[in-house]
C-alpha positions as CSV (number, residue, x, y, z in Angstrom):
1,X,0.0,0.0,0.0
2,X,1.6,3.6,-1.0
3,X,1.9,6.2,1.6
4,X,-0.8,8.2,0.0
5,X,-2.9,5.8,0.4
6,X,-2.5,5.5,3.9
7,X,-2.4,9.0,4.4
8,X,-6.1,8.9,2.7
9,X,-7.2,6.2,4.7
10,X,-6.0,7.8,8.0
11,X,-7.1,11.3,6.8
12,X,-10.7,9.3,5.8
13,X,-11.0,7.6,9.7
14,X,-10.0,10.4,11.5
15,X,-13.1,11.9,10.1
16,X,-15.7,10.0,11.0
17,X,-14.0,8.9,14.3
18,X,-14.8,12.7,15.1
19,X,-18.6,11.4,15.2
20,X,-17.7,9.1,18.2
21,X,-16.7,12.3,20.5
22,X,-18.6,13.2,22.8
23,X,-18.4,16.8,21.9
24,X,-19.5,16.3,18.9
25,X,-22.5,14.7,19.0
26,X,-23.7,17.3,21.3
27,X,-22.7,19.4,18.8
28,X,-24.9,17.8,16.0
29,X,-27.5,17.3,19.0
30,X,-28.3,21.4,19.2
31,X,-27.6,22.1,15.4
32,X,-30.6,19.7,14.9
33,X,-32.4,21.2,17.8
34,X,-32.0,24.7,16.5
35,X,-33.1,23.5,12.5
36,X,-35.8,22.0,13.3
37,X,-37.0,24.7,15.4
38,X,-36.2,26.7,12.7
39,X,-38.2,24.7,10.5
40,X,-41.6,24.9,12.9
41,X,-41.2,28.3,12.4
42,X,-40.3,29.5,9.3
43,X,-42.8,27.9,7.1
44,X,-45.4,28.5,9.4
45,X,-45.5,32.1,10.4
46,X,-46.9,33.9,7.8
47,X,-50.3,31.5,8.2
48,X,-50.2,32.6,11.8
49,X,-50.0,36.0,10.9
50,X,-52.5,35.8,8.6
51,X,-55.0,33.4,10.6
52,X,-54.5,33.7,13.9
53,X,-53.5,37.8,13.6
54,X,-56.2,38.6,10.7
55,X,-52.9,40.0,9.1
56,X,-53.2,41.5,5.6
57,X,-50.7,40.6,3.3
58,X,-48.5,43.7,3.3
59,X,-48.9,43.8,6.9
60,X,-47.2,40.2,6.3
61,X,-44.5,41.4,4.0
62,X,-43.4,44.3,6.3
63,X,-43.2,41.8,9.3
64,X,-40.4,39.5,7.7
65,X,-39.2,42.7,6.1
66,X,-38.1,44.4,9.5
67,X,-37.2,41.4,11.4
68,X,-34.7,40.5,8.3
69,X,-33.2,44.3,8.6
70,X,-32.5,43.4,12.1
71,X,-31.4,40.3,11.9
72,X,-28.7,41.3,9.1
73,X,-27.3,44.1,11.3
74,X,-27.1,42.3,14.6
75,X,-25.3,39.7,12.9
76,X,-22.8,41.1,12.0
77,X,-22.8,43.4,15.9
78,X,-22.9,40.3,17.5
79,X,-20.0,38.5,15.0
80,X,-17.4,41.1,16.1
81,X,-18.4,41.0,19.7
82,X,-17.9,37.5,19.7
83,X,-14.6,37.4,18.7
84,X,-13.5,39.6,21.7
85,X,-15.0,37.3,24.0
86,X,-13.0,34.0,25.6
87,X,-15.8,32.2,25.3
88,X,-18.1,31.7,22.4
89,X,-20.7,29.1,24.5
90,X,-21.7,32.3,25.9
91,X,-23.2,34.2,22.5
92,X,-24.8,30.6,21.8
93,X,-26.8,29.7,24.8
94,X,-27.8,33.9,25.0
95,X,-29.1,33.4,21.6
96,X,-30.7,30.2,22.1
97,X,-32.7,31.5,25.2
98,X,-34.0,34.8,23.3
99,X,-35.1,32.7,20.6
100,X,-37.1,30.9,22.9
101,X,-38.4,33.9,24.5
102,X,-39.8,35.1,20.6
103,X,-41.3,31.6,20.5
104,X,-42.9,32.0,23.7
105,X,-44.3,34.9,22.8
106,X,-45.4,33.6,19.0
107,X,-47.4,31.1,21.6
108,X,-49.3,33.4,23.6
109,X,-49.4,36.9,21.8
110,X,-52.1,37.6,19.4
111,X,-51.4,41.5,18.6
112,X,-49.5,42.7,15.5
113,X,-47.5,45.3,17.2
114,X,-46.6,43.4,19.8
115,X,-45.9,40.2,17.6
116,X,-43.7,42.5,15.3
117,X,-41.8,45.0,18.4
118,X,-40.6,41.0,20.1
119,X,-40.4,39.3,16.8
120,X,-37.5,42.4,15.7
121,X,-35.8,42.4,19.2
122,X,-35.8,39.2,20.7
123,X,-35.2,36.5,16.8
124,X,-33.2,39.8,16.0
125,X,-31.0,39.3,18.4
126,X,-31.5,35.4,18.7
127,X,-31.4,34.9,14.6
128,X,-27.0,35.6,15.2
129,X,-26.9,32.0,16.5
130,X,-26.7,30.6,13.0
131,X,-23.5,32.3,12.3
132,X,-22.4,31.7,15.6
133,X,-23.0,28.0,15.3
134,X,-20.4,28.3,11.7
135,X,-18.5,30.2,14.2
136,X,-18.0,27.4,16.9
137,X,-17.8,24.4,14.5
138,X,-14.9,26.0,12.8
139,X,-13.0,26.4,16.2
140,X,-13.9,22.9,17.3
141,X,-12.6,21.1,13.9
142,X,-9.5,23.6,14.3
143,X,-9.3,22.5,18.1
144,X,-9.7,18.6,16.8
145,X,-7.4,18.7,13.5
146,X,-10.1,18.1,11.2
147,X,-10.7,20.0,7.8
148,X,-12.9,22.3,8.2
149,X,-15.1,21.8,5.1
150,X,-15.5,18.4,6.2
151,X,-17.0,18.8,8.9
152,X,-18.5,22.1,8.4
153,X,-20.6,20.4,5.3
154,X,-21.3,17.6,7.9
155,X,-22.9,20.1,10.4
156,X,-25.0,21.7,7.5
157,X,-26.4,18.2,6.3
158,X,-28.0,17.7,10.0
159,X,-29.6,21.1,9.1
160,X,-30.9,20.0,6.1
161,X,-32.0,17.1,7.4
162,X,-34.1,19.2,9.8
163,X,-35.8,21.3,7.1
164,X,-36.6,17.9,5.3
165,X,-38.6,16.7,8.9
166,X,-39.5,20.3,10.3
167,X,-41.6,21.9,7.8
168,X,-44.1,18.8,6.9
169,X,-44.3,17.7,11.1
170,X,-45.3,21.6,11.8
171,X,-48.4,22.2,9.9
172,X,-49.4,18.4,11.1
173,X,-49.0,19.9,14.6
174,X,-50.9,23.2,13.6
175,X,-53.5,20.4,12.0
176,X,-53.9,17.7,15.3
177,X,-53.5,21.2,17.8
178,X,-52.8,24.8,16.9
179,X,-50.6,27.5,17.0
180,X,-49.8,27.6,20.2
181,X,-48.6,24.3,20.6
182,X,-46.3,24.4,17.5
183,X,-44.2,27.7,18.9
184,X,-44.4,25.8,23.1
185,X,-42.6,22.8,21.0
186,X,-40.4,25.5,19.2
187,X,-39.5,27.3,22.5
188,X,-38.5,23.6,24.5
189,X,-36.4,22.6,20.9
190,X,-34.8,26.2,21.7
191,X,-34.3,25.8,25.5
192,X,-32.5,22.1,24.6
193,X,-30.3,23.6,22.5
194,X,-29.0,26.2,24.9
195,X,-28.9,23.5,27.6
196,X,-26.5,21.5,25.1
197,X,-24.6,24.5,24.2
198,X,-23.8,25.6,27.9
199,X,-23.3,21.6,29.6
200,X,-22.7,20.2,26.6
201,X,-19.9,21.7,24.5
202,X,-16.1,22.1,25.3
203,X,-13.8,25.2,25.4
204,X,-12.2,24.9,22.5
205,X,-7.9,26.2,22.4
206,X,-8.1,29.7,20.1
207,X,-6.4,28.9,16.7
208,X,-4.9,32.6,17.4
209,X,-4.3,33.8,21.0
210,X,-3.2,37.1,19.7
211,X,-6.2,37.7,16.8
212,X,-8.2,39.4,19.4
213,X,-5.5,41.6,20.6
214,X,-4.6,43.1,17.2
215,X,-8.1,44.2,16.2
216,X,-9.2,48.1,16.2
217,X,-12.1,48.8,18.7
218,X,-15.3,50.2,16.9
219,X,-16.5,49.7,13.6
220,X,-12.7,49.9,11.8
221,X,-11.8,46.9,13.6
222,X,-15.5,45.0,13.3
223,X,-14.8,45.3,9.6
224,X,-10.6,45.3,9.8
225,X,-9.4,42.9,6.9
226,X,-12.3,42.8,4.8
227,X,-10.8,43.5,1.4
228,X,-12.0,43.0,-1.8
229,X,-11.3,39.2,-2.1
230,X,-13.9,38.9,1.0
231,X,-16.1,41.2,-0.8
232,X,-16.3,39.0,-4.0
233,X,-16.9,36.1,-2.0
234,X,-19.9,37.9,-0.2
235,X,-21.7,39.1,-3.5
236,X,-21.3,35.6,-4.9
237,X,-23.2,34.5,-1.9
238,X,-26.1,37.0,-1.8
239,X,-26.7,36.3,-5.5
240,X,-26.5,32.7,-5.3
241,X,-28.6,33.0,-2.2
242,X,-30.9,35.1,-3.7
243,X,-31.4,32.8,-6.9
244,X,-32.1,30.2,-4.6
245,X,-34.6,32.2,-2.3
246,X,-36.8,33.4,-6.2
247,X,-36.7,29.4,-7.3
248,X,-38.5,28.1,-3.9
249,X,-41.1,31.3,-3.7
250,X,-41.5,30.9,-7.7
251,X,-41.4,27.0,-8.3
252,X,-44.8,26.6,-7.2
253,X,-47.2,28.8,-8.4
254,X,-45.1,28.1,-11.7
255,X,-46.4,24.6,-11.4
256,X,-49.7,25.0,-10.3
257,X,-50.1,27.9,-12.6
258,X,-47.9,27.9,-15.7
259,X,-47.8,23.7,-15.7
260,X,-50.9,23.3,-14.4
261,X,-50.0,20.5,-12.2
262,X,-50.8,19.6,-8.2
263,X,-48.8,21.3,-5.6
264,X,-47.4,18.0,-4.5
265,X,-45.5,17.6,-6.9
266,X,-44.0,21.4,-6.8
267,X,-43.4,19.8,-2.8
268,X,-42.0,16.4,-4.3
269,X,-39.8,18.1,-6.4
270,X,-37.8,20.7,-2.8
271,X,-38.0,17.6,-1.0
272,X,-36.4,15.0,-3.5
273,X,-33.8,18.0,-3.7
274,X,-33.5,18.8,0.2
275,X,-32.5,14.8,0.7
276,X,-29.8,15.0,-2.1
277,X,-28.4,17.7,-0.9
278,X,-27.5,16.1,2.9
279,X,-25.6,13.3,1.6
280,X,-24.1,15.8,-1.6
281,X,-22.8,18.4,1.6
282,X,-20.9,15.6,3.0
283,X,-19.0,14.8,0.1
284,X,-18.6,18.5,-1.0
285,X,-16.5,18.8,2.5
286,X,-14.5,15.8,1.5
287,X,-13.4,16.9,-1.5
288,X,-12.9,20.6,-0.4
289,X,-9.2,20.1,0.2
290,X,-8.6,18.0,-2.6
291,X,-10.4,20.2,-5.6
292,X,-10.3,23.4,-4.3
293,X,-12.7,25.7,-2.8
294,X,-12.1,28.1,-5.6
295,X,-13.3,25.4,-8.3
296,X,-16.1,23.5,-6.2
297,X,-17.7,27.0,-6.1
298,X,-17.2,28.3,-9.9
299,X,-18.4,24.5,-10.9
300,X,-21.7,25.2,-8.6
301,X,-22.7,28.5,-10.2
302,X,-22.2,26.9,-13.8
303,X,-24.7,23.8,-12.7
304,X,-26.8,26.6,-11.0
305,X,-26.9,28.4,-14.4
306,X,-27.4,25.2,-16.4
307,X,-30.4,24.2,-13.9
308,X,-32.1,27.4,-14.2
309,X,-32.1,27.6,-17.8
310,X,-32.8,23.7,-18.3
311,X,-35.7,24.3,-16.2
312,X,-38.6,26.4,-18.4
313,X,-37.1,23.7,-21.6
314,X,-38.3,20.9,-19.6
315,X,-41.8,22.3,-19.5
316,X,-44.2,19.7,-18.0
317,X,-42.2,17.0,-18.6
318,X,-42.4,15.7,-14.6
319,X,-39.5,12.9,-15.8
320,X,-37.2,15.5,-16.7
321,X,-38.2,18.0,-13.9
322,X,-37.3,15.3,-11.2
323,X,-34.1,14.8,-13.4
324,X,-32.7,18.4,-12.8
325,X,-33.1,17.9,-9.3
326,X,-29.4,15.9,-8.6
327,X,-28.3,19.5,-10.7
328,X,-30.0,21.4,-8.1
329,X,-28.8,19.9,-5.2
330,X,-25.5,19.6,-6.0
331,X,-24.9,23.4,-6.5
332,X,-27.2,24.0,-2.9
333,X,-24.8,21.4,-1.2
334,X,-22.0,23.4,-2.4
335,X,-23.3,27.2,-1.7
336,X,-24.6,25.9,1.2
337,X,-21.0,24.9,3.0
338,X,-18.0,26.2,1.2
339,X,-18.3,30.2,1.4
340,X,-18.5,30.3,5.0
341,X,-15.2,28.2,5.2
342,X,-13.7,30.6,2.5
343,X,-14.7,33.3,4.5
344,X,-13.4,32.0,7.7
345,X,-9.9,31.6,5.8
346,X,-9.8,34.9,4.7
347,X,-10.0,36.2,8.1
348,X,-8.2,33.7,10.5
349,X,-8.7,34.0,14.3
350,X,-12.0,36.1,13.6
351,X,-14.3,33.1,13.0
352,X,-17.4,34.8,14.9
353,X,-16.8,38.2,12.1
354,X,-16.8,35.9,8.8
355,X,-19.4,33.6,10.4
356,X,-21.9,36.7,10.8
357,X,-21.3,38.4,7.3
358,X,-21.3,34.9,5.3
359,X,-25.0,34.8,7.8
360,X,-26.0,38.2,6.8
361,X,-25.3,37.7,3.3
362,X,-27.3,35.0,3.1
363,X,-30.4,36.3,4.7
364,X,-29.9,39.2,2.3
365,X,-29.9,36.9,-0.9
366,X,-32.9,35.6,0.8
367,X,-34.3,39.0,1.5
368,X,-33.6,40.5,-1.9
369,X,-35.0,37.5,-3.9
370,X,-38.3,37.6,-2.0
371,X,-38.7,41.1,-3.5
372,X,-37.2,40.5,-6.9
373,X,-39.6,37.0,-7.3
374,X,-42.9,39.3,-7.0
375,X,-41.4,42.2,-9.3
376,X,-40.3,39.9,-11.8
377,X,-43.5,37.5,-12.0
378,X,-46.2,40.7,-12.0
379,X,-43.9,42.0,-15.1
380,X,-43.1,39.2,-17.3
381,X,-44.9,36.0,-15.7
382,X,-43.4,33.1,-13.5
383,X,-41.6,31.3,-16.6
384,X,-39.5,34.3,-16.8
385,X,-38.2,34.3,-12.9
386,X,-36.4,31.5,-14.1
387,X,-34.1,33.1,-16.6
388,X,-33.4,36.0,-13.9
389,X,-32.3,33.0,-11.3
390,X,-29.8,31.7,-14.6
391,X,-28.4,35.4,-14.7
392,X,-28.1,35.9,-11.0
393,X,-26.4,32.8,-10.9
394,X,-24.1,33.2,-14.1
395,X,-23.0,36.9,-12.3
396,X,-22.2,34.7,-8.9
397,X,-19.8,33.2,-10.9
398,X,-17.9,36.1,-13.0
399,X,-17.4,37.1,-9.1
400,X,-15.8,34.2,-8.0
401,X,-13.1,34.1,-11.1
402,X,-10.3,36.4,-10.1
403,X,-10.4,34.9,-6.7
404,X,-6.8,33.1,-6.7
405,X,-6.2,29.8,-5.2
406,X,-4.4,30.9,-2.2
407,X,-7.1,33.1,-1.6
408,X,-9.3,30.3,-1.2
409,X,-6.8,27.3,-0.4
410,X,-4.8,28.1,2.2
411,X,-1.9,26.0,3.3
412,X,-3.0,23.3,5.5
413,X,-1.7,23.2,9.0
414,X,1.0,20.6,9.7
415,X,-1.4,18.7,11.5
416,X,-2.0,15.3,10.1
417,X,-5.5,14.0,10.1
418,X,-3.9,10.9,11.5
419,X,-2.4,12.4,15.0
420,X,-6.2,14.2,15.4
421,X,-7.7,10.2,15.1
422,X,-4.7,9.2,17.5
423,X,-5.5,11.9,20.3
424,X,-9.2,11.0,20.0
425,X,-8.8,7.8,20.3
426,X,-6.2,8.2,23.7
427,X,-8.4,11.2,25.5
428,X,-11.6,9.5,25.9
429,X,-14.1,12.4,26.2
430,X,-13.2,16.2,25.8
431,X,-14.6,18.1,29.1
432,X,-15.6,21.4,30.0
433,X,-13.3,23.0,32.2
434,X,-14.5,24.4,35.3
435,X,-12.4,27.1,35.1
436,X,-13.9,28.3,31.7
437,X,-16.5,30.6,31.8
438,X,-19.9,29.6,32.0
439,X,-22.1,31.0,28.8
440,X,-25.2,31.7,26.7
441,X,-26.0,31.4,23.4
442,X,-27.4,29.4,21.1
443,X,-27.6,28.4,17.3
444,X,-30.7,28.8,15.0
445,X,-31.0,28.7,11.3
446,X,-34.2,31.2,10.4
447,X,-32.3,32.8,7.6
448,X,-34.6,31.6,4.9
449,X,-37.6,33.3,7.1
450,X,-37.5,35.7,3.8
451,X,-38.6,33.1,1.4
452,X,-41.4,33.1,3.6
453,X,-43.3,35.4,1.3
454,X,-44.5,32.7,-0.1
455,X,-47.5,30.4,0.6
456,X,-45.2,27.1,0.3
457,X,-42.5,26.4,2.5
458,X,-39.0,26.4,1.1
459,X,-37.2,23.2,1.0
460,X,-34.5,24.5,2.5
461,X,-33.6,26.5,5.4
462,X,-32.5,28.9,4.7
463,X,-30.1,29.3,8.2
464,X,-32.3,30.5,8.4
465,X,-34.6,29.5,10.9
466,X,-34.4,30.7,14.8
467,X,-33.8,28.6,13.9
């Protein structure tokens, strides 16, 4: 057997050994906890708004409207903070408990203002644990000597996962009970996850004691090092993002209307897609390493391209619509996982800052493709949102081209994957020290709360979620 073989195979078990600690499956414990509380209440609230508030619809539009502007500004607030602090467990459980606060009072509150004053404050505030969550799984694969795409794309698949379970078991629950059970089971999801996140998770070592120390105070040092290489990466992912927010609103009233087909199969076709893409994110951190960030994200915005224009040619074809769907995931499972890791390479030691701008990014793709979708369709018809997505998509991609490779592919740490299975294996459990402090936050993925403009959930969360 050749060395590079062994290296792989080494490199390939100290992997999925990861799973086996103790840490980790915590970990994975309050990601799912957060997506699928996310996924109650995403899809979901613009039917409360509108049944249970006697909400009009622009009464509906401004509510996601203003709790997106806050959430996209606190983001990035609470990013910066976050890398001042020793102790990230702390943002995460805080996070978790306001978003169960918002839930809680989604459960009992039946007043617009109210709803909409809490809603902005409270999943403002709490909406940061999704870039927080990218934040803390970066440290802990550093911490461990994993790649970080790996096991980044590994973290994102159990969200996926979530919004493949979430949105069909909430309107069941809405169905059997109401309302106000669905956001009680939110808040408890929430309140588990910031359990998990406080006893749960260790304090991982910094990757860069002195990364903290170096930065300016105020806004110049929130935004120190973000040059235009970051910027290119961050327009690539509120088009992509955006794309991906007009082809869930738009796919189906295209197919009930256009087609002229059931809405199950417009929901057949986001949930054949959302499983694809949990096993696709896996392998997409894999091969990170291997292919190159840089090329795993040009090739996802020319499949992207080639979906969205394959799309209006396969007509009502259902064959060839289910067909387009391994296209469709494949680019998701990569937009999905690798920006946040290029990101958190182009800033080292400020994990919590990339984190919360590749998060606000993508709630503004969501944001801004919510309004384009409706713009577009009154105009020139739902056909024609299609083409728009292929454009968006095709831009996405002029962006990412005079990124250089060790922009995106930094030098890998002289850590082999092999010592990280070795220490595993010898230290049985990783434990919180006492000494560390004791924190709040919590994760939640509720980016995609913008695609909520439209009567059908999306497939996908977009991180969203309080999630």
């Amino acid at each position: 057997m050749s060395a590079g073989t062994v290296e792989g195979a080494s490199a390939k078990g100290g992997r999925w050994r990861l799973v086996t600690d103790p840490a980790v499956r915590n970990l994975i414990a309050a990601t799912g906890a957060v997506g699928i509380a996310g996924a109650f209440l995403v899809p979901t609230t613009s039917l409360f708004l509108t049944e249970a508030v006697a909400a009009t619809p622009l009464m509906v539009g401004l509510f996601f409207a203003a709790r997106s502007i806050a959430e996209i500004g606190t983001d990035v607030v609470v990013g910066a903070v976050s890398d001042r602090l020793k102790d990230r467990r702390a943002i995460l459980v805080l996070t978790a408990l306001l978003n169960a606060s918002g839930a809680l009072c989604y459960t009992f509150l039946r007043d617009y203002t109210l709803l909409l004053i809490t809603g902005m404050i409270l999943f403002g505030l709490g909406g940061a644990c999704f870039g927080q969550l990218f934040a803390y799984t970066r440290e802990l694969a550093d911490d461990r000597g994993v790649d970080a795409p790996f096991f980044n794309g590994f973290l994102r698949s159990v969200t996926s996962l979530a919004w493949v379970i979430g949105p069909p078991l909430a309107f069941w629950i809405v169905a059997q009970w109401s309302f106000a059970v669905l956001y009680g089971a939110t808040a408890a999801l929430s309140l588990v996850a910031a359990v998990l996140c406080r006893w749960g998770l260790p304090y991982p070592r910094p990757a860069q004691e002195s990364a903290g120390e170096e930065q300016l105070p105020g806004l110049r040092g929130m935004f120190a090092g973000v040059g235009p290489r970051t910027l290119l990466v961050l327009g690539s992912v509120v088009l992509l993002l955006g794309a991906n927010a007009m082809y869930q609103i738009n796919l189906p009233l295209y197919i009930t209307d256009d087609l002229g087909m059931s809405g199950q199969f417009a929901g057949l076709l986001l949930g054949v897609s959302a499983a694809l893409e949990i096993p696709l994110m896996v392998m997409v951190g894999v091969w990170a390493d291997r292919l190159g960030k840089r090329r795993l994200l040009i090739a996802a915005t020319v499949c992207a391209t080639a979906f969205f224009a394959l799309l209006p040619i396969a007509d009502t074809n259902r064959v060839a619509l289910v067909a387009l769907q391994p296209l469709n995931s494949a680019w998701a499972a990569v937009a999905l996982n690798i920006p946040v890791v290029m990101l958190q390479d182009s800033l080292p030691g400020r994990f919590g800052t990339a984190s919360a701008l590749y998060s606000s990014a993508f709630k503004a793709g969501m944001f801004l493709g919510g309004l384009a979708v409706g713009t577009v369709a009154t105009w020139t018809g739902y056909t024609q949102v299609f083409w728009v997505c292929a454009g968006l998509t095709a831009l996405a991609g002029v962006l990412v081209l005079p990124l250089r490779t060790q922009d995106t592919d930094p030098p890998l740490p002289k850590h082999e994957p092999a010592d990280a299975a070795a220490d595993l294996a010898d230290s049985p459990s990783p434990k919180v020290s006492p000494d560390s402090p004791t924190s709040l936050n919590s994760p939640s993925p509720q980016a995609s709360e913008d695609s909520a403009h439209s009567a059908t959930p999306p497939a996908r969360p977009a991180e969203g979620s309080p999630e």
